[in-house]
C-alpha positions in Angstrom: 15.9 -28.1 -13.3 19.0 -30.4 -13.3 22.0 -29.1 -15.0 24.9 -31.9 -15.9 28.4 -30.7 -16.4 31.9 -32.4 -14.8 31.3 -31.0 -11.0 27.7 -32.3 -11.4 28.6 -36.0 -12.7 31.4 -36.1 -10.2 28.7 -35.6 -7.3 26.4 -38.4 -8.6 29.3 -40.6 -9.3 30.4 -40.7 -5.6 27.7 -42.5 -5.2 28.6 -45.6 -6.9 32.5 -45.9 -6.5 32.5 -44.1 -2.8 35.3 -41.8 -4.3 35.6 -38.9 -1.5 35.1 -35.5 -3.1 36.6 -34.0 -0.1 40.0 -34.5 1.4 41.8 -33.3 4.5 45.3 -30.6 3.5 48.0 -32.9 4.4 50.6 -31.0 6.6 53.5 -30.3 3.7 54.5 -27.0 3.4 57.5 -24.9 2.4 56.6 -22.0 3.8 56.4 -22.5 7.8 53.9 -20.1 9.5 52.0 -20.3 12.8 48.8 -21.2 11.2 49.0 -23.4 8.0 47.1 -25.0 5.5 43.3 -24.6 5.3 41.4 -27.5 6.8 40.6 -29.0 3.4 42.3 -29.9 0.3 41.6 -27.4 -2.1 44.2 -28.2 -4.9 42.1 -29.9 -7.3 39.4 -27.7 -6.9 42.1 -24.7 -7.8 43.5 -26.5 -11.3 40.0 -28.5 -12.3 38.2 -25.5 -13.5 36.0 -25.2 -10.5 36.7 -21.8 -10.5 36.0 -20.7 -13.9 34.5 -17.3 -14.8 36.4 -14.3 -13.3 35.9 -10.6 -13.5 38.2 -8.2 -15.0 40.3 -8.0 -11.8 40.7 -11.5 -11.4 38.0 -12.2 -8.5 35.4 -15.6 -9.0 32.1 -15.2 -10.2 29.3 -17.5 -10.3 26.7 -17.3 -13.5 23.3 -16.5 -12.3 20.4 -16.3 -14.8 23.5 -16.0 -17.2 24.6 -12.6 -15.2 28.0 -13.2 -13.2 27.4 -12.6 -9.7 29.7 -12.3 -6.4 29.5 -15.0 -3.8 31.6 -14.6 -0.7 32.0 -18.5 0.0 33.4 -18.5 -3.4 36.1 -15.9 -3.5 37.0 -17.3 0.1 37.6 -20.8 -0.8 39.5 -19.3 -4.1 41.8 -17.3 -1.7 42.1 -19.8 0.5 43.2 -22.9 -2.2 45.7 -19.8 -3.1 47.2 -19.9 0.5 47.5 -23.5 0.6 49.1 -23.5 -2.6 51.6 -20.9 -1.1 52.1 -22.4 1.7 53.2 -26.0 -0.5 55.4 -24.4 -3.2 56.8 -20.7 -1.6 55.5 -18.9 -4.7 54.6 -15.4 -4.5 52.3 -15.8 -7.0 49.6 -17.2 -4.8 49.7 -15.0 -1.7 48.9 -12.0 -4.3 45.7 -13.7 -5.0 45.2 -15.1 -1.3 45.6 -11.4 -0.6 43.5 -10.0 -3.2 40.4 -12.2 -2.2 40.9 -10.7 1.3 41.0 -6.8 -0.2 37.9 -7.8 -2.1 35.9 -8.9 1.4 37.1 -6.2 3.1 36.1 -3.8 0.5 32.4 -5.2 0.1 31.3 -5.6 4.0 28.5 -3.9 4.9 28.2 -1.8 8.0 25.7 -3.2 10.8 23.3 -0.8 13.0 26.4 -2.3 16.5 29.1 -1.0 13.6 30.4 -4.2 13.0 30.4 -5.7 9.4 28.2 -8.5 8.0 28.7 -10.2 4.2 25.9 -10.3 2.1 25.3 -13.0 -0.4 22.3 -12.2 -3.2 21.2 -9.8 0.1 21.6 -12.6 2.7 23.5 -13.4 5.9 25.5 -16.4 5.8 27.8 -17.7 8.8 29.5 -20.0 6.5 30.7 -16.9 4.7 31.8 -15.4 7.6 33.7 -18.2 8.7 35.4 -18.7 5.2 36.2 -15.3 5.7 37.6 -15.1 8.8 39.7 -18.0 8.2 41.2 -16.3 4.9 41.9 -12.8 6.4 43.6 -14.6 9.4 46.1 -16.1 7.1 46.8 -13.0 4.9 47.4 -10.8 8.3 49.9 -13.5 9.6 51.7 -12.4 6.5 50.9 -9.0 6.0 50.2 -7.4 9.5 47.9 -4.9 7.9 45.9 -2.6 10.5 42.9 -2.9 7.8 42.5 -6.4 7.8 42.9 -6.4 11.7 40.1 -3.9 12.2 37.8 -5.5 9.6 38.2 -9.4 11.3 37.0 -7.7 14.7 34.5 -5.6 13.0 33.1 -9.3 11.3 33.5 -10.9 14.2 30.8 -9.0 16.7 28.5 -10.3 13.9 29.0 -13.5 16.0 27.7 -11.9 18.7 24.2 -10.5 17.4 20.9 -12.7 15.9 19.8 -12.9 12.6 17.0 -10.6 12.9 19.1 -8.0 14.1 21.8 -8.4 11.8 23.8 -10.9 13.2 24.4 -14.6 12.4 23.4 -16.5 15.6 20.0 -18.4 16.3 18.6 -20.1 18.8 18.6 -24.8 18.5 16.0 -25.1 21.0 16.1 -28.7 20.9 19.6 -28.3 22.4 19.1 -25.4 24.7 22.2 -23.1 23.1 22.7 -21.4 20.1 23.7 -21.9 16.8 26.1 -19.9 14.2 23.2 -19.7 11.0 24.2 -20.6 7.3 20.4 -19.8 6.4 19.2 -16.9 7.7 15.1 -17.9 8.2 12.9 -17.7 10.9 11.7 -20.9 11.4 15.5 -21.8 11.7 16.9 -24.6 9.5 20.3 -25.2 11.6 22.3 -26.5 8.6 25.3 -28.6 10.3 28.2 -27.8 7.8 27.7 -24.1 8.3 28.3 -23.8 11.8 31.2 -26.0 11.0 33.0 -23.4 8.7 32.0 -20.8 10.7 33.5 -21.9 13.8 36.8 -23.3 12.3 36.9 -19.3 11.4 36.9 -18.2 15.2 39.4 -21.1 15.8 41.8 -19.5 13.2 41.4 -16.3 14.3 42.5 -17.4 17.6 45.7 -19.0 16.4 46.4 -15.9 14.2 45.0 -12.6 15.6 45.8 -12.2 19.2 44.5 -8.8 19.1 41.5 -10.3 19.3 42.2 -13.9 20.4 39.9 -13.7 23.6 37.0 -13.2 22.1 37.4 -15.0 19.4 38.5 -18.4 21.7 35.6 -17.8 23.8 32.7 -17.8 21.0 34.8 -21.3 19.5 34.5 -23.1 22.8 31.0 -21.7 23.0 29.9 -23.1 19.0 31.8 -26.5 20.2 29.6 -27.1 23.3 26.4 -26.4 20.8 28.4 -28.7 18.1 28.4 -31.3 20.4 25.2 -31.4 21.9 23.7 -31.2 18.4 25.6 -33.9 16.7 22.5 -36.6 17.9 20.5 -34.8 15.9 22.2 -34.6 12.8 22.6 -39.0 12.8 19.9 -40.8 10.4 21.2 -44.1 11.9 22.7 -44.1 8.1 23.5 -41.3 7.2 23.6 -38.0 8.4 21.1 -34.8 7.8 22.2 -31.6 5.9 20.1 -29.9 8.4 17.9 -29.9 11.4 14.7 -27.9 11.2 12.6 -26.9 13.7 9.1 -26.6 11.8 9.6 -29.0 8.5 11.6 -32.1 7.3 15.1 -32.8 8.2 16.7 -32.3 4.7 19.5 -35.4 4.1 22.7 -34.6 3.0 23.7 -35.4 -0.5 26.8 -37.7 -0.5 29.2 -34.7 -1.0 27.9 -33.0 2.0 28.2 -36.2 3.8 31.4 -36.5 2.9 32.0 -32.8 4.1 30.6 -33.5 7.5 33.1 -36.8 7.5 35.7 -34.6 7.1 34.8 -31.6 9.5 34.3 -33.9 12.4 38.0 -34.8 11.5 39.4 -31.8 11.6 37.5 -30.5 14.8 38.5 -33.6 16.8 42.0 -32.8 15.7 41.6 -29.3 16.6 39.9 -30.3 20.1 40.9 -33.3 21.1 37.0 -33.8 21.7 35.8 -37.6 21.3 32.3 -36.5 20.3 33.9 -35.5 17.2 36.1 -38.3 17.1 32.8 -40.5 17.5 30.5 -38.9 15.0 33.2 -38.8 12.7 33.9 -42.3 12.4 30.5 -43.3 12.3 29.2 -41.2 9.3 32.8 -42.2 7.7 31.3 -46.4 8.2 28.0 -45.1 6.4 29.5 -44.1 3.5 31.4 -47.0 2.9 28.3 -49.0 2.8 26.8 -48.8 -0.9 23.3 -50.0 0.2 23.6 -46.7 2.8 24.6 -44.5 -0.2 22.1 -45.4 -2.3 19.1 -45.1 -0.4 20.3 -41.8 0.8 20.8 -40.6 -2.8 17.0 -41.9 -3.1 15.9 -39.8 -0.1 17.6 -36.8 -1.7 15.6 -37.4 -5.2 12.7 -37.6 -2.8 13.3 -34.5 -0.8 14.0 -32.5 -3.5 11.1 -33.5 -5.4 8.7 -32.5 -2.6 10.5 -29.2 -2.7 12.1 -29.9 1.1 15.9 -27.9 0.2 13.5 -24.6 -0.6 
């Protein structure tokens, strides 16, 4: 069932008017660290109510079947449109909660069979989570050199290591020949693009941030950027691009927010590389979604998909 409130309409309406949900940080900052703003803009998302039910401790919640529930992508994003906004104005204020999504991550890990630590979403892997993650606790330990969050980031990070039937996050892209960093854990895989994004951003700032464990971390980002580039074919409609690549069902289609999102990753991992796949793909998917005709029949396809019950 559909359910309409301002996030919702502000979806669909992108549709129409092209207005892009997501933004790249711009570079301001007050506070000056070695690693600075999160990728994306989070600001509005931070003061438009997006994050609107908390618990008694003042971590994000998410209603499900009208019971609030704990999502790690969440309380990531949450902390992480915190350290933005610390980094932009200098106050206090929003490091305490940057730091307090990290204590709550830290604290709800779950130990893996190779003693590392996965996050468990509604009892499921997620690689975006443990990029979002990664990418948080990096920043909070540039400020707060705590041993804790050191040994949890390499304790989260040999999950990047392992597959997801054996507790780990990786699969296999066959068509590619490499592996891929899993935002759905299922066997057939569904290699869902945006994902793998997140999660390798994560081992990009826990290279810039941790050098404790730098090596390893560099190693599995230039690793996810090979697969990230040979994939990329895969993921272009010719007007649009996919949500994700299946290996045993229908290519869902990104919804015009996700597009968007992809538009935007491309960006930053070109930036980040220097890589002129990314540049490439980037630009492309950025000229589909200035065409309305593009937009439109891709919102169609989603309608589609969705009825035939292809996102399941």
């Amino acid at each position: 069932m559909f359910s309409f409130n301002s996030h919702s309409i502000s979806k669909f309406s992108i549709y129409f008017t092209n207005k892009k949900y997501w933004q790249l940080s711009q570079p301001d900052t007050v506070v000056k660290l070695s690693l600075g703003k999160y990728f994306l803009n989070l600001k509005e998302r931070l003061f438009d109510n997006h994050y609107n039910t908390f618990d008694d401790n003042g971590i994000p919640t998410r209603m499900k079947d009208n019971v609030p529930t704990y999502n790690f992508t969440t309380i990531c994003s949450y902390g992480l449109a915190n350290w933005n906004m610390y980094l932009e104005t200098g106050n206090d204020e929003y490091i305490r909660k940057a730091e307090l999504m990290a204590r709550f991550v830290l604290e709800n890990g779950v130990v893996t069979h190779y003693n590392g630590i996965v996050l468990l979403s509604n009892g499921k892997l997620c690689a975006m989570s443990h990029g979002e993650a990664l990418s948080l606790i990096s920043r909070v330990y540039l400020v707060k050199k705590d041993s804790e969050l050191l040994k949890f980031a390499k304790k989260l990070l040999r999950s990047y290591h392992y597959f997801i039937d054996n507790e780990g996050i990786r699969g296999h892209f066959n068509e590619i020949e490499a592996d891929w960093l899993e935002e759905k854990p299922c066997i057939p895989y569904k290699h869902i693009l945006n994902g793998m994004i997140y999660s390798t951003i994560g081992l990009y700032d826990v290279a810039q941030a941790i050098p404790e464990i730098g090596s390893e971390a560099s190693d599995l980002f230039k690793e996810a950027i090979v697969s990230l580039q040979k994939a990329l074919p895969y993921y272009d409609r010719g007007y649009w691009s996919s949500y994700w690549y299946a290996e045993e069902s229908k290519n869902y289609i990104a919804s015009m927010m996700y597009h968007n999102l992809h538009v935007c990753q491309l960006k930053y991992l070109y930036r980040i590389t220097q890589e002129d796949d990314f540049k490439c793909f980037a630009e492309k998917f950025d000229k589909y979604q200035k065409v309305m005709f593009y937009r439109i029949y891709a919102g169609f396809k989603l309608f589609v998909h969705k009825l035939m019950g292809v996102a399941e």
